[in-house]
C-alpha positions as CSV (number, residue, x, y, z in Angstrom):
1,X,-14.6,18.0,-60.3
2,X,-11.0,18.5,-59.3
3,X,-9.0,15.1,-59.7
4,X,-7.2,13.6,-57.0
5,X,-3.4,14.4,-56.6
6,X,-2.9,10.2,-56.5
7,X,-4.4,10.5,-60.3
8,X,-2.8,13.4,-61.0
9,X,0.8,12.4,-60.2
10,X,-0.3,8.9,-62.2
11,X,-0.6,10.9,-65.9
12,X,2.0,12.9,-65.5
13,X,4.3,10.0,-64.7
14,X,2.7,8.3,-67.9
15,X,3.6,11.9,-69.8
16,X,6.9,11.9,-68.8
17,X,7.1,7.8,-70.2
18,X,5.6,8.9,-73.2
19,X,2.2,7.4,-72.4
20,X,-1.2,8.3,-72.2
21,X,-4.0,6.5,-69.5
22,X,-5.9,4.7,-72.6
23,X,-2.5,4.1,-74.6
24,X,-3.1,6.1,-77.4
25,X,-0.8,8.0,-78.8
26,X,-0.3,11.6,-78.2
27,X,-1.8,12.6,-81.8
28,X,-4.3,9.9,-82.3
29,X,-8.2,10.3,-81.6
30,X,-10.4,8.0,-79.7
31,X,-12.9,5.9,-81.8
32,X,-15.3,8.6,-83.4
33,X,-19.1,7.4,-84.8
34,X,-21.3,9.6,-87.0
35,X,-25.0,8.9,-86.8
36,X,-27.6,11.5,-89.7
37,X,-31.0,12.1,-89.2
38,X,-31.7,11.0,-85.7
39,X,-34.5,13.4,-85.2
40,X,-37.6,13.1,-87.3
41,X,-39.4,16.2,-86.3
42,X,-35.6,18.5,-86.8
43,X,-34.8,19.9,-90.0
44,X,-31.4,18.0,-89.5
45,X,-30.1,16.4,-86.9
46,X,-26.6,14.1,-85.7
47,X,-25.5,11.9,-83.1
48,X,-21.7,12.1,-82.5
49,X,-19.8,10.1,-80.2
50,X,-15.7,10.4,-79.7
51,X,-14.7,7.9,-77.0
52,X,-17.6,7.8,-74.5
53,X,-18.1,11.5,-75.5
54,X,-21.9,11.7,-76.9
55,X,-23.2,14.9,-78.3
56,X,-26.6,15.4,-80.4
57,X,-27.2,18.3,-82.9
58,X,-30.1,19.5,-84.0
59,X,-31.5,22.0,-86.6
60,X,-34.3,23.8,-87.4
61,X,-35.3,26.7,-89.9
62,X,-37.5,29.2,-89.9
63,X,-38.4,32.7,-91.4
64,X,-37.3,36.1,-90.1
65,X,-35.9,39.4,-91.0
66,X,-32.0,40.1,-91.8
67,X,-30.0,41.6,-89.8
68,X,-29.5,45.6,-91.4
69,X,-26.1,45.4,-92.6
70,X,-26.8,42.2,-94.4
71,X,-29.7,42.4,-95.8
72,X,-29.4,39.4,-98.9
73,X,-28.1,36.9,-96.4
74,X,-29.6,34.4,-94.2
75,X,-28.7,34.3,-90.5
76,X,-27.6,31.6,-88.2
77,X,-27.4,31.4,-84.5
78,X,-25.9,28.2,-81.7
79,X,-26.4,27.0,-78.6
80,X,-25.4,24.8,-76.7
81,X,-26.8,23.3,-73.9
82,X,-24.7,20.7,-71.1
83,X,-27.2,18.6,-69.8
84,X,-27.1,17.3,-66.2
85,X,-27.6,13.7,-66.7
86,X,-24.1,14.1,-69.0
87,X,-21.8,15.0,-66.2
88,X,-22.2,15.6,-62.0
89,X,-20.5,18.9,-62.9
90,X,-23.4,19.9,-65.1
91,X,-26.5,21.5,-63.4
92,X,-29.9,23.1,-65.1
93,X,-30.3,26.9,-65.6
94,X,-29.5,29.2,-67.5
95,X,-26.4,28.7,-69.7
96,X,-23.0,28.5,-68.4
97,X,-19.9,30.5,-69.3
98,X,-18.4,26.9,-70.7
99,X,-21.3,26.5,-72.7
100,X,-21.7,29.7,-74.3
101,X,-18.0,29.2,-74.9
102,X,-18.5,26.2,-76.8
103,X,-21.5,27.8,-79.1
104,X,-19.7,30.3,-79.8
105,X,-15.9,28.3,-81.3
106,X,-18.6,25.8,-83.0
107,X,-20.4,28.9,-84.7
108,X,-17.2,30.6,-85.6
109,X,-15.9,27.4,-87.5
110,X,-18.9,27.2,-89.6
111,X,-19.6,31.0,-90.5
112,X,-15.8,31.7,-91.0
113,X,-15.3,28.7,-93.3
114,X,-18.7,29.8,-95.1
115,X,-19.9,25.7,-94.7
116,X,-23.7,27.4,-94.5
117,X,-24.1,29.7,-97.5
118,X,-25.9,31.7,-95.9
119,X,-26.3,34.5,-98.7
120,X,-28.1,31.8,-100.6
121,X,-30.7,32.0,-97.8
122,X,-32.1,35.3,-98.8
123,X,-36.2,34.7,-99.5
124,X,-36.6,38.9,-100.2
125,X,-33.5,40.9,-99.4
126,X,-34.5,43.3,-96.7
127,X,-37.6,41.5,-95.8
128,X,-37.5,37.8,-95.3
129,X,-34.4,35.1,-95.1
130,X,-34.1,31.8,-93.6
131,X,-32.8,31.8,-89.8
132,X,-30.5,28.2,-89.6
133,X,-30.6,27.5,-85.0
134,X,-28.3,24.7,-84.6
135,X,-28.9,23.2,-81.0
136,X,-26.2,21.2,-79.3
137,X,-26.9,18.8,-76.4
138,X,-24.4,17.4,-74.6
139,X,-25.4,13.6,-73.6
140,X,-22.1,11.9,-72.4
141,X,-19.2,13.7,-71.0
142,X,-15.7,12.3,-71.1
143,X,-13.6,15.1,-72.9
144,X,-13.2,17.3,-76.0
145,X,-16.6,18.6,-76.4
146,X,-15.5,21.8,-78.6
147,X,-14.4,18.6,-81.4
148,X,-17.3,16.8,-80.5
149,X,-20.1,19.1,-80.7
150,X,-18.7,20.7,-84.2
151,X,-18.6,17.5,-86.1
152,X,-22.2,16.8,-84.3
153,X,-23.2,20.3,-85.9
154,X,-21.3,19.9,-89.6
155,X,-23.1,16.2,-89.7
156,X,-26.9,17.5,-88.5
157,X,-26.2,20.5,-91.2
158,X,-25.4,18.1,-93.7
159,X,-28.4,16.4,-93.3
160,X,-30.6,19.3,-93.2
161,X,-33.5,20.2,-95.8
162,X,-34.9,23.3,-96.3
163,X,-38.7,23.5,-95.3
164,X,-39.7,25.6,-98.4
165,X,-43.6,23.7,-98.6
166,X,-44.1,24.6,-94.4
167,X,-43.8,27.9,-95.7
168,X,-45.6,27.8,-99.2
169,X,-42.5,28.9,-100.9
170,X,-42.1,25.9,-103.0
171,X,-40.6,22.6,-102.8
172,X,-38.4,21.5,-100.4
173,X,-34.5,21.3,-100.9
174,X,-31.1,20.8,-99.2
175,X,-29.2,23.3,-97.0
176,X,-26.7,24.8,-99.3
177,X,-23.6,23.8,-98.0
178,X,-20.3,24.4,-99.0
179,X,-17.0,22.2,-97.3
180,X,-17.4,21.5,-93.6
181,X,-14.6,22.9,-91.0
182,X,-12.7,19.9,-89.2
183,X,-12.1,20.8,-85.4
184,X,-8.9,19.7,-83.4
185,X,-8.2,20.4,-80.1
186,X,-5.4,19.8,-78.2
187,X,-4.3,20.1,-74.4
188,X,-0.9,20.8,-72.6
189,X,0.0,19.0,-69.2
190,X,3.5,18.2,-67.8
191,X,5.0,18.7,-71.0
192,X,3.6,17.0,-73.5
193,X,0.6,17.9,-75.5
194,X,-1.6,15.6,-76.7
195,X,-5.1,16.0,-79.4
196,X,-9.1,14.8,-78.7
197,X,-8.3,15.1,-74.7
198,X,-10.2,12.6,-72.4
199,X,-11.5,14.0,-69.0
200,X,-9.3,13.3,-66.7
201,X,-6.9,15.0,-69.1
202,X,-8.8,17.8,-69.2
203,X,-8.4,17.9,-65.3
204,X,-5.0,18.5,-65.5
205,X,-4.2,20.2,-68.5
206,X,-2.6,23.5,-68.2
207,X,-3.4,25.5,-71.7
208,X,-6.0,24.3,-74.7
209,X,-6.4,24.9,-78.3
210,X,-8.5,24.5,-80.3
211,X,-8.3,25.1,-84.5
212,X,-10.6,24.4,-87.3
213,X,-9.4,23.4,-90.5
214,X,-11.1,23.6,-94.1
215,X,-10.8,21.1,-97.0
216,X,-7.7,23.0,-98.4
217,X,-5.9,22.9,-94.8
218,X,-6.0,26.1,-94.4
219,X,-7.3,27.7,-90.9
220,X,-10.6,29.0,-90.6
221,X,-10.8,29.8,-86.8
222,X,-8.6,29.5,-83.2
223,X,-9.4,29.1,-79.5
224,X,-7.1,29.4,-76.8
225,X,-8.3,28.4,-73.4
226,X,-7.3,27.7,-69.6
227,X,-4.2,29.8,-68.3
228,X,-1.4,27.9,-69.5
229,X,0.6,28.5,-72.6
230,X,1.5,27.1,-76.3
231,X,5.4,28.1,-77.6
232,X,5.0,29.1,-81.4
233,X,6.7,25.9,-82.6
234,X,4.0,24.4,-80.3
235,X,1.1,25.8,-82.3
236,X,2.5,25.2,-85.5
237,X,2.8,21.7,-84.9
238,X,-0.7,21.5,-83.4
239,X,-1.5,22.9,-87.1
240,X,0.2,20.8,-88.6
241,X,-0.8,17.4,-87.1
242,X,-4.7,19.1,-87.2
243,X,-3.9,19.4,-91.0
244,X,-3.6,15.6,-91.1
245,X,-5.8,14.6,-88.9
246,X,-8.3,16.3,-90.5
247,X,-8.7,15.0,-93.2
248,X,-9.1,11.7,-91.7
249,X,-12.1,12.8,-89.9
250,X,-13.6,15.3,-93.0
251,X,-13.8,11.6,-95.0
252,X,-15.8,9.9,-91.7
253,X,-18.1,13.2,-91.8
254,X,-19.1,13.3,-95.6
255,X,-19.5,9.7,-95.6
256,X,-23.4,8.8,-96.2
């Protein structure tokens, strides 16, 4: 949904005063909530919300082969789905190229920070290993659902128990987990830049990126998107206010 030039001319006027429409400042976060175990019959499962945002992540486990060239490691796929009741832009079917987008960035966090250990999912190497799906529903739309739906993901994983008994293959026991990845994006409009975007800022941004951050603030994975541009000083600031930022929202994440 394309935003009226009225609207448009409105934020970039607030840009150029140094402004944003909800008066937070350029590197602050809407109000972010963390809800475990939401889903009784999921292996894990969270309810995030940032701003009016709402995403809910849910895991389940089951038993399947390895893939050949790793045969003592478990295996891990995403999905995410935008459901229609979330945003008049979103419509049934088959997945979108926005949402296989998303999967994919949230996925890449995890597995490239290692947060799922996935070679301590191995039941017989070559034969059997767990297989961790992590399904992402998008409930609310109003902005930044790459940061949305990883935290939702990190928080469900977090919760998440191995179903050893299901499978007669002994007691029960948590996902092992190592640190989660912190995801910060950040859009470009008019001039300014400006982290957790909101819709309508979304609507006019020119250039995104996105950056997931580990524990030691060190960068686990990138995404650029839209056809605008970031200057290198531009990105290393992004990094460096992620850096910050991030640890803010790891503490929210790992709290019980």
């Amino acid at each position: 949904m394309e935003l009226s030039s009225v609207k448009k001319d409105y934020l970039y006027r607030l840009a150029k005063e140094g402004k944003r429409p909800d008066g937070r400042a350029f590197d602050e976060y809407r109000p972010i909530s963390i809800e475990k175990g939401v889903i009784k019959m999921a292996e894990g499962s969270a309810r995030v919300k940032i701003g009016n945002t709402m995403v809910l992540a849910g895991i389940k486990m089951d038993v399947g082969e390895p893939y050949p060239d790793t045969p003592e490691e478990g295996a891990m796929s995403t999905s995410a789905e935008l459901v229609p009741l979330a945003s008049p832009d979103f419509e049934a079917g088959p997945p979108r190229e926005d949402a296989i987008e998303l999967a994919r960035v949230v996925d890449r966090g995890i597995r490239e920070s290692k947060f799922i250990q996935l070679d301590k999912l191995c039941i017989e190497p070559g034969e059997k290993v767990w297989i961790v799906f992590i399904d992402l529903h998008v409930l609310d739309y109003d902005g930044n659902l790459f940061d949305a739906c990883s935290l939702a993901a990190s928080a469900a994983a977090l919760n998440t128990v191995v179903p050893n008994e299901r499978f007669g293959l002994g007691e029960d026991k948590p996902l092992p987990l190592t640190d989660p990845p912190i995801s910060c994006t950040f859009v470009k409009y008019n001039g300014v830049i400006v982290i957790d975007p909101s819709l309508e800022e979304e609507e006019v941004a020119e250039a995104r990126y996105t950056v997931a951050i580990d524990k030691n603030g060190d960068i686990r994975a990138m995404q650029k998107g839209l056809k605008g541009s970031f200057t290198v000083e531009e990105i290393k600031n992004n990094i460096k206010i992620a850096q910050k930022t991030s640890k803010k929202i790891r503490k929210l994440l790992l709290e019980e």
